[in-house]
N, C-alpha and C positions, 0 to 999 in steps of 0.2 A: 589477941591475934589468933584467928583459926586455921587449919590447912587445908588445902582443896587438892584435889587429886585430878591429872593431867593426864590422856593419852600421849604419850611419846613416841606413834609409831611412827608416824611424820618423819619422824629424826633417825629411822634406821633404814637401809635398803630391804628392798624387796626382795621376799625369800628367793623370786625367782634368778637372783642374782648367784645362786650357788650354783646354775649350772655352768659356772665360768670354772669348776673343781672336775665336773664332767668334759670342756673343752680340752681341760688341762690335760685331763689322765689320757684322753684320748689322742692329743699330740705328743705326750711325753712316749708312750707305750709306740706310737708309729715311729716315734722317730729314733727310738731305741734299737727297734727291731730292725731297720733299713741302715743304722748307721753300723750295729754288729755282723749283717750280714753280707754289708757293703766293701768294707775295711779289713782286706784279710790281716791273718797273722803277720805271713812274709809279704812281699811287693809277688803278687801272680805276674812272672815272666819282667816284662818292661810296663808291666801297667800297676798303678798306687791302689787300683780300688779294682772289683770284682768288675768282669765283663759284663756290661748290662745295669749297673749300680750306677752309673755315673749320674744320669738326672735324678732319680730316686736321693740321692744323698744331697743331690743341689735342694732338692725339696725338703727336703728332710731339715736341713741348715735354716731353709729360709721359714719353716716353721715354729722353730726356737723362739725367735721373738713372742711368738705369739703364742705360745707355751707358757712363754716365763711372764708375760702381761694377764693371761687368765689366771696364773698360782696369787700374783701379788692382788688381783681382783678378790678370790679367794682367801685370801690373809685378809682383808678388807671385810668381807661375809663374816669368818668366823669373831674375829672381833667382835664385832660389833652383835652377833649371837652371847657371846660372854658376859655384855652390858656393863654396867659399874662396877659388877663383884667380881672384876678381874681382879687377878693380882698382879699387882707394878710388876715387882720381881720375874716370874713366869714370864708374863706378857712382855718384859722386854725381851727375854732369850727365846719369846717364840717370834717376836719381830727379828730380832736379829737374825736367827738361823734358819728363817724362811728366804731373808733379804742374800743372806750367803748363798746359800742353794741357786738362788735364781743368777748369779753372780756364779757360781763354778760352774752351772749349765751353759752358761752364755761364754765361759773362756772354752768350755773344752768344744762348742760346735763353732766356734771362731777357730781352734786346730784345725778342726776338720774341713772347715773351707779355704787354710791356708794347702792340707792338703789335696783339696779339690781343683785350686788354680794351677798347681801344680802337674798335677796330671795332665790337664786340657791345656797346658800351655805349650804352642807352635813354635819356642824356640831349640836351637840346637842342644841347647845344657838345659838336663832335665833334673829332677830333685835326686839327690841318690839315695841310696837305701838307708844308711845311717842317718839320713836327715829326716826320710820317711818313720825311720823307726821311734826318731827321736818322738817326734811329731804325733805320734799316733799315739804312744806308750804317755804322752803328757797328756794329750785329752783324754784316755782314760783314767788319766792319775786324777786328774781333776773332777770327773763324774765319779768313780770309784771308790774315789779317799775322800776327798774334801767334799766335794757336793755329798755323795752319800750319809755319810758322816754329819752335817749339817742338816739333814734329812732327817738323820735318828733323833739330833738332838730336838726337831722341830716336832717329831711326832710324842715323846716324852713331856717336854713344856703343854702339847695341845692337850695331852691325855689327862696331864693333873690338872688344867685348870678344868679341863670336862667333868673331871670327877670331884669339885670343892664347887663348882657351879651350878652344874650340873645340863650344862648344854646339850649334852649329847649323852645315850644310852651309856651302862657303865659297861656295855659289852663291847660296843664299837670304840670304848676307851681301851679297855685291856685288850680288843686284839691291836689298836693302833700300840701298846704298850710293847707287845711281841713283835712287831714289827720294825719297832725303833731301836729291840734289842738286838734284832738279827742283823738291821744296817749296821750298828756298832760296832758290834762283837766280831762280825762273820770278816775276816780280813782275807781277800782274795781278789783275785782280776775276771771271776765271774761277775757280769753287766747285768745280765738277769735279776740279778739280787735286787737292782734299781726300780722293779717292777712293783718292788713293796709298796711305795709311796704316790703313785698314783691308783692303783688296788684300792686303798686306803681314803684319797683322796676322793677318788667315784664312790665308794661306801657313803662318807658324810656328806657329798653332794645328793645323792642320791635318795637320804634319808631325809636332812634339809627340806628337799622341796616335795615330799611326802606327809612332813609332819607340820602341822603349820602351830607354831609356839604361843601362848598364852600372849593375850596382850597385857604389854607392861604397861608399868603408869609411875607417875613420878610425883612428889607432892610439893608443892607451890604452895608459900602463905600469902592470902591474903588478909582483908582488913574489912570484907565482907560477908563473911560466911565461907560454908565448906561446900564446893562443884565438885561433884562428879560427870565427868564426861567419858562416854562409851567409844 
């Protein structure tokens, strides 16, 4: 019995599918910036959000979805860039703390639209301030601590398998390494911080659909001889 060698490219998405990393960074980043700049510290006067903010943050909310559908599109690319010589181990903790991430983005801008109905609601009893504060101070608990955090763990898991694979440059591995140390480590209620991870994200998107990867090939026995197919 001989072996014949098989292109497999058939079986993996199209590079052009990384710029769903590019979608990402660029709704993660807008809607970072509109939701910080939207959501004062205190409630300004009798209003929950900045004057002028209000659509800006209804947009911003209703972009999340489709923020956290291009990250998990994205989780999908790189995978499948890793091919067989994943490792179980890794690869489950970077499924898992990508799937997290997208999951405390999706609680903390469901706050922020509970705070939003709030504001724009035409009845007599309006949200008060301790319920505002509550409110606001959990959805950034939730992006800050738990999603960020989920973040670091996710750029750590991407970076070793990058570097035992070799999918990706070992440069854009160790700066994704610095970055996952700074989500970690750096413990504060600066939001900005969050900007590491689509940064990062545009980086390997970006590089992705610039480099186009060797074609793989897989070996199938047959009972005929050995194919090679281009």
């Amino acid at each position: 019995m001989t072996t014949a060698t098989v292109n497999n490219k058939a079986l993996t998405p199209p590079r052009e599918a990384a710029v769903a990393g590019i979608v990402f960074s660029f709704l993660m980043i807008i809607g970072l910036v509109i939701i910080r700049l939207g959501l004062p510290d205190v409630q300004v006067a009798q209003n929950m959000v900045n004057p002028g903010f209000e659509k800006a943050l209804a947009l911003a909310v209703h972009l999340v979805p489709f923020a956290g559908i291009a990250f998990l599109w994205l989780l999908g690319v790189l995978r499948s860039r890793m091919g067989a010589a994943e490792d179980k181990f890794f690869a489950t903790v970077f499924m898992g703390s990508g799937l997290l991430f997208v999951a405390s983005l999706f609680a903390a801008s469901a706050l922020v639209e509970g705070v939003l109905r709030g504001a724009s609601s035409q009845s007599a009893q309006q949200i008060s301030s301790d319920v505002y504060y509550f409110a606001r101070e959990a959805s950034y608990s939730f992006l800050n601590v738990f999603g960020i955090k989920m973040a670091g763990v996710f750029l750590f898991s991407t970076c070793t398998i990058a570097l035992r694979t070799g999918f990706l440059p070992r440069w854009i591995a160790f700066f994704g390494f610095a970055c996952g140390l700074a989500l970690l480590v750096i413990i504060s209620d600066w939001l900005w911080i969050a900007m590491l991870l689509p940064i990062w994200t545009m980086l390997v998107s970006v590089y992705i659909l610039s480099v186009r990867p060797p074609v793989s090939e897989v070996k199938v026995f047959t009972t005929s001889g050995t194919r090679s197919h281009a």
